[in-house]
ChimeraX commands (.cxc) that place a marker at each C-alpha (Angstrom):
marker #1 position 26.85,25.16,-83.55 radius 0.5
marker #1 position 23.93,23.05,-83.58 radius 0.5
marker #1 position 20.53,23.96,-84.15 radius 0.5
marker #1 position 18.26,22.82,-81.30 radius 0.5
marker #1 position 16.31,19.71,-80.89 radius 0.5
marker #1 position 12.90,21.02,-83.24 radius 0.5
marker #1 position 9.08,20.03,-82.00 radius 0.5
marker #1 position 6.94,17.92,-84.02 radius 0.5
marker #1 position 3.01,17.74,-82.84 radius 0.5
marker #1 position 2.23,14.06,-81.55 radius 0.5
marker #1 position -0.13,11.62,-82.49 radius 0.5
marker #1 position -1.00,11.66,-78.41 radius 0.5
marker #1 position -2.02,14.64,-77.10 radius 0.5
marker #1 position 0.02,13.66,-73.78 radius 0.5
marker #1 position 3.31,13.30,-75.80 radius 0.5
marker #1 position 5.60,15.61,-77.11 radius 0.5
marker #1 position 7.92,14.77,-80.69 radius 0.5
marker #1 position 11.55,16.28,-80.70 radius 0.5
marker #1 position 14.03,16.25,-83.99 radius 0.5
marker #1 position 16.60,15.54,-82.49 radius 0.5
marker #1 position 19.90,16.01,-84.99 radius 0.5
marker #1 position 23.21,14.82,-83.63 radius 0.5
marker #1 position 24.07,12.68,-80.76 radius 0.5
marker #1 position 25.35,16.28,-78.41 radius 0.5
marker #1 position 21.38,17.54,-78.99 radius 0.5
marker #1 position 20.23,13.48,-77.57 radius 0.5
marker #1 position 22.61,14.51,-74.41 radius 0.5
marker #1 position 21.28,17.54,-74.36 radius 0.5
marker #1 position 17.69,16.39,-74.06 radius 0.5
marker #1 position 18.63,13.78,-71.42 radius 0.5
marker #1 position 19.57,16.93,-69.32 radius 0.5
marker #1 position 16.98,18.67,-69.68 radius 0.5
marker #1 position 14.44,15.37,-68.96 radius 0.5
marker #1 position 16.55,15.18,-65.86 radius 0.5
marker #1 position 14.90,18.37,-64.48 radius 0.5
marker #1 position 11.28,16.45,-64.81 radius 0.5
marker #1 position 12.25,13.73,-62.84 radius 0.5
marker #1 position 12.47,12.29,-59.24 radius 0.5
marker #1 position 12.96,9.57,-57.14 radius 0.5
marker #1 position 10.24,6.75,-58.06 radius 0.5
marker #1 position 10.23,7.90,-61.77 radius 0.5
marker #1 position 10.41,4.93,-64.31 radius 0.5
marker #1 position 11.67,5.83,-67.86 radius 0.5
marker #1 position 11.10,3.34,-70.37 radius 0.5
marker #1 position 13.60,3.38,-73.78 radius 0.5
marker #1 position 12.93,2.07,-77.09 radius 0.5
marker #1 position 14.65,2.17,-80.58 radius 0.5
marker #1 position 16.74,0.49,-82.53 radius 0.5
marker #1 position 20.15,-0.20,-82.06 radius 0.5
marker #1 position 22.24,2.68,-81.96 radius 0.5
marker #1 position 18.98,4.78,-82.08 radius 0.5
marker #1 position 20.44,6.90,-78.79 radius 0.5
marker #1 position 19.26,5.09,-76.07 radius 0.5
marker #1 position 22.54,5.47,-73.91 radius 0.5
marker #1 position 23.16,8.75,-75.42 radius 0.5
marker #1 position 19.99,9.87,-73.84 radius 0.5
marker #1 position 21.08,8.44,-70.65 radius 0.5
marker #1 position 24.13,9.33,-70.44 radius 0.5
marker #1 position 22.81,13.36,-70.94 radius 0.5
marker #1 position 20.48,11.94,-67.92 radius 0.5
marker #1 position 23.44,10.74,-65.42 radius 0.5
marker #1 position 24.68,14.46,-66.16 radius 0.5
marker #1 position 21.29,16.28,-65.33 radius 0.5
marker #1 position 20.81,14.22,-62.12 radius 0.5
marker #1 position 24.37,15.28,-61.11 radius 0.5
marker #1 position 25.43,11.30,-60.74 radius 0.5
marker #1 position 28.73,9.28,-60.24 radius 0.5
marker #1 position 30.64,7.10,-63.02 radius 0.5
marker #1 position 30.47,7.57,-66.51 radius 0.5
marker #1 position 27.08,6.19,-68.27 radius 0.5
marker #1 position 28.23,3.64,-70.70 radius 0.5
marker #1 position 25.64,0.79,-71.90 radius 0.5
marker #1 position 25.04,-1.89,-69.29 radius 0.5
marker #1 position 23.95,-4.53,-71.93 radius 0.5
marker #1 position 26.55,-7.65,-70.62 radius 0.5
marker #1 position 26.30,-6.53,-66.67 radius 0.5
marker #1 position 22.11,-5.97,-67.62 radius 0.5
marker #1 position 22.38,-3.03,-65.06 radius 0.5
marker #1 position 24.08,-0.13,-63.24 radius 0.5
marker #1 position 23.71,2.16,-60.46 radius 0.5
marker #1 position 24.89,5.61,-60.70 radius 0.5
marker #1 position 24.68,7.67,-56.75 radius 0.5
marker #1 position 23.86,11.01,-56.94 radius 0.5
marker #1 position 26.93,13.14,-56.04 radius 0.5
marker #1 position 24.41,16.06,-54.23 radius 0.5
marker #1 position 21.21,15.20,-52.97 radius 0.5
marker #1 position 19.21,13.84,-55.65 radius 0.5
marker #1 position 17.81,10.55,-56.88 radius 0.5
marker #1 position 20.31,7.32,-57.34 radius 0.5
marker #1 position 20.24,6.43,-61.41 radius 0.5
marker #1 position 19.53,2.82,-61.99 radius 0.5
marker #1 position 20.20,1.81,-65.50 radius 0.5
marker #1 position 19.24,-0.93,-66.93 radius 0.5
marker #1 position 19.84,-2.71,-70.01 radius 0.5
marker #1 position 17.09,-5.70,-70.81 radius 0.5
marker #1 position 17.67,-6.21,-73.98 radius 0.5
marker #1 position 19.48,-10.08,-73.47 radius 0.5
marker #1 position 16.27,-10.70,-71.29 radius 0.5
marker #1 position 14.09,-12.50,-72.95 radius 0.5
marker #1 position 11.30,-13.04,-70.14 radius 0.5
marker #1 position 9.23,-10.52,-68.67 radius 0.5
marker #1 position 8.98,-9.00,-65.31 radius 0.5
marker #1 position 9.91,-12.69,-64.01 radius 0.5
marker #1 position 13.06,-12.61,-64.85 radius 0.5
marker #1 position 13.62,-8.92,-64.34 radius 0.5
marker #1 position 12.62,-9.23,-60.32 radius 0.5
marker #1 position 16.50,-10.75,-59.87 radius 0.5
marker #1 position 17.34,-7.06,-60.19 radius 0.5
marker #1 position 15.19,-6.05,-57.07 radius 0.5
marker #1 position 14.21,-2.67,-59.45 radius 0.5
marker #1 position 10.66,-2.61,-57.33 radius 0.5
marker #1 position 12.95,-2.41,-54.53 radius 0.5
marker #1 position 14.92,0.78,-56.48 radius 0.5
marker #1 position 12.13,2.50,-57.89 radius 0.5
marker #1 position 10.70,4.09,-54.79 radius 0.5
marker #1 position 14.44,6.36,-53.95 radius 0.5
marker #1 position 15.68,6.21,-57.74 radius 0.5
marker #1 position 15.33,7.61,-61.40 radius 0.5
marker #1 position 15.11,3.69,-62.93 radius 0.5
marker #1 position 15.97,3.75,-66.90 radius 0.5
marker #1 position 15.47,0.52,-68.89 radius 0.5
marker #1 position 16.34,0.74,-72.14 radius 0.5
marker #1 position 14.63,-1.96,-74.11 radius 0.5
marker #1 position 12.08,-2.47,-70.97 radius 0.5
marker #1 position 8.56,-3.07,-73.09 radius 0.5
marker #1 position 6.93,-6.48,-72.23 radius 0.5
marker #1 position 9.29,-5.94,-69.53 radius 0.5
marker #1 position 8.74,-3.85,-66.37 radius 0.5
marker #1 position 5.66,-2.01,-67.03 radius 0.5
marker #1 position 4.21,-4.13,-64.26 radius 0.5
marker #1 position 6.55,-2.22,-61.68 radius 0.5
marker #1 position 4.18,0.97,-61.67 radius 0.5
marker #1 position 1.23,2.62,-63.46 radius 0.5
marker #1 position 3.37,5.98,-64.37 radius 0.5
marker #1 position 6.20,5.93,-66.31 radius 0.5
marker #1 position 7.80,8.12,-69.23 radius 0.5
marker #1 position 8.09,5.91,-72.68 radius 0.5
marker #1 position 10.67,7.43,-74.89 radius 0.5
marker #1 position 10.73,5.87,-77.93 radius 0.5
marker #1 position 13.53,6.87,-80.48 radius 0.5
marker #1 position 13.41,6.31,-84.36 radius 0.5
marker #1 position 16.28,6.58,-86.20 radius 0.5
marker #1 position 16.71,5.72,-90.35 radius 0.5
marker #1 position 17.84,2.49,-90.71 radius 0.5
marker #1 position 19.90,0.27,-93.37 radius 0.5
marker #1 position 23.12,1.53,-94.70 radius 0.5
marker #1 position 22.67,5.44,-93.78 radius 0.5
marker #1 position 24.75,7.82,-92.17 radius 0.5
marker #1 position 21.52,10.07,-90.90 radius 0.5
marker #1 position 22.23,11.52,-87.37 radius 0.5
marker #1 position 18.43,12.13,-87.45 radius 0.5
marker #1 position 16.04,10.83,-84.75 radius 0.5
marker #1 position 12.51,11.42,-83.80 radius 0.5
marker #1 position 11.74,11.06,-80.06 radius 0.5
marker #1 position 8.45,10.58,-78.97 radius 0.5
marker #1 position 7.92,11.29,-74.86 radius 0.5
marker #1 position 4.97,10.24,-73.59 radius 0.5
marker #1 position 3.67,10.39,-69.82 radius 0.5
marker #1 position 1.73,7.61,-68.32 radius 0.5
marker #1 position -0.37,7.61,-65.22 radius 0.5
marker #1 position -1.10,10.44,-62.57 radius 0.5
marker #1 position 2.09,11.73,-61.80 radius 0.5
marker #1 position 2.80,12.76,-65.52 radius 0.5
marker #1 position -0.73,14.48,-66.20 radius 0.5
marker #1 position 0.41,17.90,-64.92 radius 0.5
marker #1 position 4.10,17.75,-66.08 radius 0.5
marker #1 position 5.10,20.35,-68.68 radius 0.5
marker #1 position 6.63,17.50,-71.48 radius 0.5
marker #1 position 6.89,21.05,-73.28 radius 0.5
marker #1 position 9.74,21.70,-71.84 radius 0.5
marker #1 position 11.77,19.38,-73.60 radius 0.5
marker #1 position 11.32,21.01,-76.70 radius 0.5
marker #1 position 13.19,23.94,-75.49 radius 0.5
marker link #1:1,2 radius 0.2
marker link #1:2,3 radius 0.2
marker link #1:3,4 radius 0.2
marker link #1:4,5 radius 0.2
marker link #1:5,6 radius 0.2
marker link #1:6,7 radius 0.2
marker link #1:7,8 radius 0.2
marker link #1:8,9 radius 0.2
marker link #1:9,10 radius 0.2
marker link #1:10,11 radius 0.2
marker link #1:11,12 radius 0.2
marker link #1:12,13 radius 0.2
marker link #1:13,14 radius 0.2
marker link #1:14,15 radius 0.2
marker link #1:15,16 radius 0.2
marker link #1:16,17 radius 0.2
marker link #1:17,18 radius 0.2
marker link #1:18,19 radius 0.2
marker link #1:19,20 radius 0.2
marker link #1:20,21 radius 0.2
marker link #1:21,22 radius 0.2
marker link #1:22,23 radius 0.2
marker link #1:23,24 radius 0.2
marker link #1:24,25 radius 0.2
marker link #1:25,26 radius 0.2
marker link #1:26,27 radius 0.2
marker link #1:27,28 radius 0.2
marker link #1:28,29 radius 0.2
marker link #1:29,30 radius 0.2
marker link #1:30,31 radius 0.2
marker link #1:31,32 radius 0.2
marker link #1:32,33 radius 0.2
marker link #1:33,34 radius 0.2
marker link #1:34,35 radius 0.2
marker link #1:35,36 radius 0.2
marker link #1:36,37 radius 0.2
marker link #1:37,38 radius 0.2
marker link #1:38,39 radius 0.2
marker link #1:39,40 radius 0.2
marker link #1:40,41 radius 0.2
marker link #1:41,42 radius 0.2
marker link #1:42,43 radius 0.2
marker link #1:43,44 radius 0.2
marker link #1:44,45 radius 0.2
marker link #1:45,46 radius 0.2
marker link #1:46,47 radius 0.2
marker link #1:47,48 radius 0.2
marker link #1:48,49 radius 0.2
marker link #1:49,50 radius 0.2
marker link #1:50,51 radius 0.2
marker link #1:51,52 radius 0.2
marker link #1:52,53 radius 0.2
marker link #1:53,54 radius 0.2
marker link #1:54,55 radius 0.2
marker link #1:55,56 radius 0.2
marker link #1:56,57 radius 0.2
marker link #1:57,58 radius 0.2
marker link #1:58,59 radius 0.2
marker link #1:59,60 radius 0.2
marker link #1:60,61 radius 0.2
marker link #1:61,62 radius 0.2
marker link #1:62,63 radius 0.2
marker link #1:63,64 radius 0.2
marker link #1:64,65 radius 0.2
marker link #1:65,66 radius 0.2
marker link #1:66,67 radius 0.2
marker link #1:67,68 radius 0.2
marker link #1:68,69 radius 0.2
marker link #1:69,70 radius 0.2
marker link #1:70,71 radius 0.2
marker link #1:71,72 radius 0.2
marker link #1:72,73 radius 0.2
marker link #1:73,74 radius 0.2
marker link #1:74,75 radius 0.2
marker link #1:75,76 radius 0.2
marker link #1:76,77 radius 0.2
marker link #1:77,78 radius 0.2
marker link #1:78,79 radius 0.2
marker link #1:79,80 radius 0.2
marker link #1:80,81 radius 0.2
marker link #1:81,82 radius 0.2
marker link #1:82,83 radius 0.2
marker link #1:83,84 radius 0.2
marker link #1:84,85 radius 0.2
marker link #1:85,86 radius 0.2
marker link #1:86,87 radius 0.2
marker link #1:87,88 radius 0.2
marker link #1:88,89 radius 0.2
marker link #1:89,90 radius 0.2
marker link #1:90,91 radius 0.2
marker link #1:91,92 radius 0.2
marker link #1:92,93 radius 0.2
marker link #1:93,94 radius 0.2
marker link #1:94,95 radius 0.2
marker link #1:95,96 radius 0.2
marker link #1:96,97 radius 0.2
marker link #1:97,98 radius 0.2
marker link #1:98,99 radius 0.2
marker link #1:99,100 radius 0.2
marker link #1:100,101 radius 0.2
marker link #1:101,102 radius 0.2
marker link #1:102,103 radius 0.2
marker link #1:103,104 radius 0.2
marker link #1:104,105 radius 0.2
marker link #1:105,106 radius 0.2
marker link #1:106,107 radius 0.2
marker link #1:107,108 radius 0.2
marker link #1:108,109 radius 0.2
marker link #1:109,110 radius 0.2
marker link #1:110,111 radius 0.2
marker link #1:111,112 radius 0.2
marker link #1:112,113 radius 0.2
marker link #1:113,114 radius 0.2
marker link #1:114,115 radius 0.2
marker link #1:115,116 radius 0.2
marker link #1:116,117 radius 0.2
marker link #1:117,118 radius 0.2
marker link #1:118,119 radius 0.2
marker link #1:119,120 radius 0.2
marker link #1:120,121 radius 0.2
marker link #1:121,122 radius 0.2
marker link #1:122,123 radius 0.2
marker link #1:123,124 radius 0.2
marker link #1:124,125 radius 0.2
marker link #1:125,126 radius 0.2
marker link #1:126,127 radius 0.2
marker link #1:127,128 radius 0.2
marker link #1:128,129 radius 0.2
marker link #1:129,130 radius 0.2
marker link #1:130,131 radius 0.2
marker link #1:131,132 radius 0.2
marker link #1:132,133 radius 0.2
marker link #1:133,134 radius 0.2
marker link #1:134,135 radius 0.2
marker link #1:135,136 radius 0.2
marker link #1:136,137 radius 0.2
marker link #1:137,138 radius 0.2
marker link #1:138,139 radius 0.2
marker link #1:139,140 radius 0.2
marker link #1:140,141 radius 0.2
marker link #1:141,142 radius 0.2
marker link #1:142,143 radius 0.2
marker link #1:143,144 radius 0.2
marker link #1:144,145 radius 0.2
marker link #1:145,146 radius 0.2
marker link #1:146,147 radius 0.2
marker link #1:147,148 radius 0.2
marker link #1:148,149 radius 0.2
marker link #1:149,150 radius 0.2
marker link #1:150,151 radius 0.2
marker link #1:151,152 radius 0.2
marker link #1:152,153 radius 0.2
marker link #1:153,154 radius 0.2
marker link #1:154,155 radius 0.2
marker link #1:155,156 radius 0.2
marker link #1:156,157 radius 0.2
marker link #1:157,158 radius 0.2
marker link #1:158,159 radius 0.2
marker link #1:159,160 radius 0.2
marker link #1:160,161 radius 0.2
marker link #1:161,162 radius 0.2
marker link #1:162,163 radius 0.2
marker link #1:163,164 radius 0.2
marker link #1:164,165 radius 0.2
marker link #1:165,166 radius 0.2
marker link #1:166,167 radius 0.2
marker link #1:167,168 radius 0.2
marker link #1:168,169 radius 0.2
marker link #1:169,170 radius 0.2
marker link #1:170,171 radius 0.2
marker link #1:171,172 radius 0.2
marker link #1:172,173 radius 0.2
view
């Protein structure tokens, strides 16, 4: 068995660091970020390729109890996941092929989303942080080159009112 996802202390004293050390512990942490969020909540993911991003999601889709399995939506840019009980719609979104900003990402109608959804865009930044002034950015690091390290570092960090109060702490769990 795996050892759990270990704490680091952030550079921001509103984020929280997590070890994360195989790709069942990155699910496992989208699950339990799934309990912190609600309809209206934007969650912004960054890292490299193959960092986790979709990983993470994917353990999202299962916290928020949604339909269809959570596979990257880089060539159809986005997905929406309905809840299968009574919570929030997932909207993932995949911007990494979009080179213009919140221009080109207004074809998806995500302002239109965000108020009844979870919305998760993985490489969002320069992107959709126009759509509102609170948002989770999750960025994951991950070794790169020629390396086989299942390490990653996740850094959570809450911006804007709505993510003063929340417990981030609980991730670390």
């Amino acid at each position: 068995m795996e050892a759990p996802a270990a704490p680091h202390s952030p550079a921001d004293p509103g984020a929280v660091e997590i070890t994360v050390n195989a790709p069942e512990q990155m699910r496992e942490l989208g699950r339990r970020l799934a309990k912190l969020l609600r309809a209206g909540d934007l969650v912004m993911l960054s890292g490299e390729l193959g960092a986790g991003k979709t990983t993470l999601t994917r353990g999202l889709g299962e916290g928020l109890d949604v339909r269809g399995a959570v596979t990257s939506p880089t060539f159809v840019i986005a997905r929406v996941h309905p809840s299968l009980g009574d919570g929030p719609p997932l909207v993932h979104v995949d911007a990494y092929r979009l080179s213009g900003g919140l221009d080109e990402m207004e074809d998806l109608d995500l302002d239109v989303s965000l108020p009844d959804s979870v919305v998760v865009v993985e490489w969002g930044e320069g992107k959709v942080e126009e759509l509102t002034d609170e948002r989770l950015q999750v960025l994951i690091h991950r070794a790169v080159g020629d390396t086989t390290d299942e390490v990653r570092h996740v850094t959570v960090t809450g911006i804007g009112d709505r993510w003063v109060t929340a417990d981030l702490g609980v991730l670390t769990a």
